[in-house]
C-alpha positions in Angstrom: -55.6 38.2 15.4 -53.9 36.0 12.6 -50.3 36.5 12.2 -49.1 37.2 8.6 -45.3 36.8 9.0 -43.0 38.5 6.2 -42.1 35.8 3.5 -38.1 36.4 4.3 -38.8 35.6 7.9 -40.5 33.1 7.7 -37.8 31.7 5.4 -36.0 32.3 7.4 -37.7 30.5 10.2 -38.3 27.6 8.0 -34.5 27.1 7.5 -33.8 27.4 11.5 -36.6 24.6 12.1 -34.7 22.2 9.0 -31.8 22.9 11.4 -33.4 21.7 14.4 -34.8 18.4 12.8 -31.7 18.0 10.8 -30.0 17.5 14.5 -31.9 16.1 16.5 -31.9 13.2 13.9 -28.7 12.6 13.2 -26.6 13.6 16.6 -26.4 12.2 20.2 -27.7 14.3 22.7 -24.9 15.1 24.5 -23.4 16.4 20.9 -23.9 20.3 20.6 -20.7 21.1 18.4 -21.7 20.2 14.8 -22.4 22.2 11.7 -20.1 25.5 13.2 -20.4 27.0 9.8 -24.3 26.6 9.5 -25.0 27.3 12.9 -22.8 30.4 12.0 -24.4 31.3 9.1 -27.9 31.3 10.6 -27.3 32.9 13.6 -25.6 36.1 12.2 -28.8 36.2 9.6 -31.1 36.0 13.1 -28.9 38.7 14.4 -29.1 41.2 11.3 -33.2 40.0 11.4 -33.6 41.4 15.0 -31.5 44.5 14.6 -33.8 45.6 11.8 -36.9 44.5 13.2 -36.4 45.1 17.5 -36.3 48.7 17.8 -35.0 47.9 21.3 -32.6 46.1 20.6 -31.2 48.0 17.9 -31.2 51.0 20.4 -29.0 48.8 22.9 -26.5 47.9 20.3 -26.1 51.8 18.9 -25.7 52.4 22.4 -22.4 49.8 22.7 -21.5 51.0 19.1 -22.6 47.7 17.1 -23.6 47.8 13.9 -25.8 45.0 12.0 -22.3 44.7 9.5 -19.9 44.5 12.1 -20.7 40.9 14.1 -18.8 37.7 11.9 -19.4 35.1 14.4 -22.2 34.3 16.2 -20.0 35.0 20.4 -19.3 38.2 18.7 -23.6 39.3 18.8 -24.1 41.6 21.3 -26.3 40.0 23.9 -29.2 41.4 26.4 -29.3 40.9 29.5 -32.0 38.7 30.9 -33.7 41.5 33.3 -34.3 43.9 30.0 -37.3 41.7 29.0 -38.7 43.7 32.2 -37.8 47.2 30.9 -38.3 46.7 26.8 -40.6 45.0 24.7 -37.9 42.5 22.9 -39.5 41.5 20.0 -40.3 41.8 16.6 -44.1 40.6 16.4 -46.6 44.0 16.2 -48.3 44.7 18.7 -51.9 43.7 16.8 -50.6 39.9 16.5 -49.1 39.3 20.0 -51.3 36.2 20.9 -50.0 35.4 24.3 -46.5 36.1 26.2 -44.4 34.4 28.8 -43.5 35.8 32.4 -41.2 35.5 34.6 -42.0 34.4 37.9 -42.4 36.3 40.7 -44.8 37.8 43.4 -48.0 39.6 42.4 -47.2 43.1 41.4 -43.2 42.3 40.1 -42.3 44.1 37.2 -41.4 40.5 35.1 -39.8 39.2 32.0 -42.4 39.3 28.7 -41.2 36.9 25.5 -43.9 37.9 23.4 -45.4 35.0 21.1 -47.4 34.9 18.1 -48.6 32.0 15.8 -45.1 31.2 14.4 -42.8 32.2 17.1 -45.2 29.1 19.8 -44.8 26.9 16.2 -40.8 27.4 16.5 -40.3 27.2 20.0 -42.8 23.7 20.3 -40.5 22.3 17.7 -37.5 23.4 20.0 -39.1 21.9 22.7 -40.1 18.8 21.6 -37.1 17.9 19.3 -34.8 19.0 22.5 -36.8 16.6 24.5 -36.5 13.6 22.1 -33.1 13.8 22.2 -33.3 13.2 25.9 -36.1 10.6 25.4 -33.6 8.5 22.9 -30.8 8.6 25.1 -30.1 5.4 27.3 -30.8 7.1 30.6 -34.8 7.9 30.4 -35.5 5.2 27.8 -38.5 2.9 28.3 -40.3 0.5 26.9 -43.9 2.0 26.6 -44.9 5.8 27.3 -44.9 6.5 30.6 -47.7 7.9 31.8 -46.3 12.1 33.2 -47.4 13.9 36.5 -47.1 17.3 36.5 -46.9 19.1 40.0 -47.7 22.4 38.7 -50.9 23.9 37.9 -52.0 24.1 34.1 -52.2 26.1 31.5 -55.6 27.3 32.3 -54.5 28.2 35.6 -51.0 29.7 34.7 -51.5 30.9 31.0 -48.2 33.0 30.9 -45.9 30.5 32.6 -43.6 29.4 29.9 -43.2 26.0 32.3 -46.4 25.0 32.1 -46.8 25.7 28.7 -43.6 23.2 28.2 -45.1 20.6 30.5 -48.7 20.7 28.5 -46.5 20.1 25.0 -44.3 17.3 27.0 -47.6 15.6 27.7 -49.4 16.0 24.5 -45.9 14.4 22.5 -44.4 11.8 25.4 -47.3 10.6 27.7 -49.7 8.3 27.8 -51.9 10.2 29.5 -51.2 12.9 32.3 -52.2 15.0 35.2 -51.8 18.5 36.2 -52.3 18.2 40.2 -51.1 21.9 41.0 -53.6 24.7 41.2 -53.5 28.3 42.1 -55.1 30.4 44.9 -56.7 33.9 44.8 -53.5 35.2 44.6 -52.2 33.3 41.8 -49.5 31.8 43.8 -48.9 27.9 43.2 -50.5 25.2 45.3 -49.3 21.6 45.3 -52.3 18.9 45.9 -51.9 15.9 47.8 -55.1 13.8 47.0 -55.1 13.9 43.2 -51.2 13.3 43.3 -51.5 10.2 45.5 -54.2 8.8 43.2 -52.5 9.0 39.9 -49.4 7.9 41.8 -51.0 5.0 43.2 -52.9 4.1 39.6 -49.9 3.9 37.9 -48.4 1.4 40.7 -51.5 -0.7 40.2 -51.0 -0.9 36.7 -47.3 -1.4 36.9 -46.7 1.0 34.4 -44.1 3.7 34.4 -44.4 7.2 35.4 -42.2 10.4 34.8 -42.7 13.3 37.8 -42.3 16.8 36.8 -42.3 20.0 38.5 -40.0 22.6 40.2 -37.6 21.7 43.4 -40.4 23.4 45.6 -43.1 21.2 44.1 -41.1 18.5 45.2 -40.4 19.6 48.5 -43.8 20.2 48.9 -45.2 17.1 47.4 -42.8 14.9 49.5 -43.5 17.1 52.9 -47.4 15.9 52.4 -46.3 13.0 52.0 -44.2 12.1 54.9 -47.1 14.0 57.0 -49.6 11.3 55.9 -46.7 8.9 56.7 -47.0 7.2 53.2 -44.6 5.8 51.2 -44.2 4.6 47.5 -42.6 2.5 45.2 -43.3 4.0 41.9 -43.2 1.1 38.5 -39.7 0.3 36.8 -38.8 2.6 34.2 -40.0 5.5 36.4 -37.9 8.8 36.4 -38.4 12.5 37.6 -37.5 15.7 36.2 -36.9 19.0 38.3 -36.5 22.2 37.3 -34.9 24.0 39.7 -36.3 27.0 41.8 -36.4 28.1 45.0 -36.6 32.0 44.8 -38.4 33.5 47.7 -39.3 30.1 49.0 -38.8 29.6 52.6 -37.3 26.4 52.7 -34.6 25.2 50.3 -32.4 22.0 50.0 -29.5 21.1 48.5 -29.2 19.1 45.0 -27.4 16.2 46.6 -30.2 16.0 49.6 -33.2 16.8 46.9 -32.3 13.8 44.5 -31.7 11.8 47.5 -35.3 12.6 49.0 -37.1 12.2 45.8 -35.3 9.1 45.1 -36.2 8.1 49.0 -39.8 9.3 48.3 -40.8 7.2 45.0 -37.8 4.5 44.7 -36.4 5.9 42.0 -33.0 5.5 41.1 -30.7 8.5 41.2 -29.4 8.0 37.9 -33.3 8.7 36.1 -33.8 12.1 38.5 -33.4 14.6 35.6 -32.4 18.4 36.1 -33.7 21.0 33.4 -32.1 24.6 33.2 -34.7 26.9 31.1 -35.7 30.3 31.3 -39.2 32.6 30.0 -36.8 34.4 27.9 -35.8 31.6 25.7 -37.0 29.2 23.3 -34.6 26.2 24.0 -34.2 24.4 27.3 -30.5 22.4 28.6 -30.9 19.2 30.4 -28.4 17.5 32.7 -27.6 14.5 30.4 -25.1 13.1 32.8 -27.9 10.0 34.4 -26.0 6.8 34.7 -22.7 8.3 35.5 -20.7 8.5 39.3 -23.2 10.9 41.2 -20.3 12.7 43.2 -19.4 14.4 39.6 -21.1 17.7 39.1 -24.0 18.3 37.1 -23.5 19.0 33.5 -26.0 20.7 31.0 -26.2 20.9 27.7 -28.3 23.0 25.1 -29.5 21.4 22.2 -27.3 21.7 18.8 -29.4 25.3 18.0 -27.9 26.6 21.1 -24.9 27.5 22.1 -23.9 28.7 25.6 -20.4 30.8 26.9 -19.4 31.3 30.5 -18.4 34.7 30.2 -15.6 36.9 32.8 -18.0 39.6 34.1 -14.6 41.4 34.3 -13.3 41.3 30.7 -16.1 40.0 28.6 -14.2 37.2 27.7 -14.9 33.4 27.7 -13.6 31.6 30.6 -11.0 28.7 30.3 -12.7 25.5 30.6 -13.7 24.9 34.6 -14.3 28.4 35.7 -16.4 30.2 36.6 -18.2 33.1 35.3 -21.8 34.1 34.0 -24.0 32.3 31.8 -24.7 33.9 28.2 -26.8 31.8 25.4 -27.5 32.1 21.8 -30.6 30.5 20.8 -31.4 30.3 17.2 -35.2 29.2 18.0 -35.6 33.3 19.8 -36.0 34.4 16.3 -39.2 36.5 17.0 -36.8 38.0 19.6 -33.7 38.1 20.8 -31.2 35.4 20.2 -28.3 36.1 22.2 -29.2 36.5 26.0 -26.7 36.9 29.2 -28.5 35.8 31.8 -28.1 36.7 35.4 -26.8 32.8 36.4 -23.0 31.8 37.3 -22.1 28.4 35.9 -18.7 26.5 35.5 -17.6 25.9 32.4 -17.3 22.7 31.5 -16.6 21.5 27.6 -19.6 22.6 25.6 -21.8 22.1 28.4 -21.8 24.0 32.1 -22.2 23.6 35.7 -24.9 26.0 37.4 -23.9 27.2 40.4 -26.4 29.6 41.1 -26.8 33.2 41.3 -25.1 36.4 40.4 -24.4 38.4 43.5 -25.0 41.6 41.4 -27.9 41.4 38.7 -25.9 42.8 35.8 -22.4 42.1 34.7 -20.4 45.3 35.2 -20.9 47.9 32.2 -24.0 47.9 31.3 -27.2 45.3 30.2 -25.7 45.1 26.7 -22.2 43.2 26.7 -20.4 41.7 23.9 -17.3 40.0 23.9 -14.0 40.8 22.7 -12.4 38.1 20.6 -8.6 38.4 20.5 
């Protein structure tokens, strides 16, 4: 069904997406602190938005005493944890104009994560996306001379319509590539499979051509990908200008390897240099992704991520609530402005180092939920 959104929200939407244009064309990518009092203004107006229109949400802020009035800066908003998109339906799109959603992953039969998406909520978070990306793309470390031409290690969108990855990778290609490739697939079960043969041949195409080629998929794609590899006992040297992206993940996967020993196979595995090996941090409950900008620099300093400009990201004290001093530890909480259609202000269930406006992941929570309850806020003294 055709979405009809309210004229004030979409307004209001319209004003958000200025913001993300406005940024990505004026700032460096590695610049997320600009326009505090804009940024400010829209996000307590997103806020006020979702408490009226997310019954859920309202519900888990009455339940931690927060009122739509009370919130003047946008660390004060009360965020949700990352596991209630399992238990609540977070958004304010009816239920009659919910064209698609976004899962978590996770084994057939999981309760997962739903971000619900209509019309204007995929229009916001594609401009996210893609803005996001071009400010990666302009930066000195992935620039190139033509478009390189993308492989993505994961299935499609046909295959996987609800993975909010794939969905990324399909808007990556349609905006960045040349041309691309999908060479996953999925069995019965829907699990992923990586494929050798069609990999190999677009590989080996673009090294024909001597053109340049960007590889994108998981950490297990690429542990897969290089595994069938070295079992054929083939090796490549992929064009000049090449890079790879990886986006993490190893959950339930039986065979894991470190960042350090990752980068250093796939850089092994296509000659790529370390320095264009990308590292994405992004999650089905949001609508903007963080990249590690830090390519070029010594590769015995930790990885750094940053959110675009409409994002802004604490590492909070499970403990007090509080913001950590700058390198510690704690867990990850976001505010994105482009989660209009559902909730902005997310604590997700990751620890990360803090480190200037940017962070260090460092992997998982031990416990799920930061003690208290899925709704936190923090207290600003």
């Amino acid at each position: 069904m055709t979405s009809h959104p309210d004229p004030k929200t979409g307004l209001l939407a319209s004003r958000v997406i200025e913001f993300i244009r406005d940024s990505t064309e004026t700032h460096a990518c590695t610049d997320t602190i600009h326009y505090p009092s804009l940024f400010n203004e829209l996000a307590l107006e997103v806020f006020r938005f979702q408490y009226q229109e997310v019954a859920a949400y309202q519900k888990l802020c009455e339940s931690r005493s927060f009122k739509a009035d009370c919130v003047s800066n946008w660390w004060e908003i009360p965020a949700v944890i990352s596991s209630a998109f399992k238990e609540f339906e977070l958004s304010s799109i009816p239920q009659d104009q919910r064209a698609t959603y976004f899962c978590s992953s996770g084994t057939t039969g999981q309760n997962r994560s739903r971000h619900f998406h209509h019309a204007e909520s995929i229009r916001l978070y594609e401009t996210s996306l893609v803005s996001g990306f071009k400010r990666v793309m302009a930066g000195e470390s992935l620039s190139v001379q033509v478009k390189p031409r993308f492989l993505f290690l994961t299935p499609s969108a046909t295959e996987a319509p609800h993975s909010s990855l794939v969905h990324m990778f399909t808007i990556l290609g349609r905006e960045f590539a040349e041309s691309s490739l999908f060479s996953g697939s999925t069995d019965q079960n829907g699990n992923w499979i990586s494929n050798f043969q069609p990999s190999l041949e677009f590989l080996e195409l673009a090294i024909r051509d001597q053109h340049p080629v960007f590889v994108l998929g998981t950490a297990f794609n690429f542990v897969l990908l290089m595994d069938q590899f070295e079992d054929q006992g083939i090796t490549l040297s992929l064009p000049h200008g090449s890079a790879a992206l990886e986006t993490g993940g190893y959950k339930n996967r039986s065979r894991s390897l470190s960042k350090d020993e990752l980068h250093g196979s796939i850089s092994k595995w296509g000659a790529i240099p370390r320095n264009r090996i990308l590292c994405e941090y992004g999650m089905s409950e949001l609508s903007s992704q963080a990249y590690d900008l830090g390519l070029g620099a010594d590769l015995s300093d930790p990885q750094i991520f940053h959110f675009p400009p409409w994002a802004r990201v604490r590492i909070i004290s499970p403990e007090t609530g509080l913001e950590v001093p700058d390198g510690e530890k704690g867990l990850i909480r976001i505010f994105d402005l482009a989660n209009l259609y559902s909730v902005m202000a997310i604590q997700t269930e990751d620890l990360g180092v803090r480190r200037g406006s940017g962070f260090e992941w460092v992997g998982r929570a031990a416990q799920s939920e930061p003690r208290g309850c899925s709704l936190q806020s923090v207290n600003v003294h």
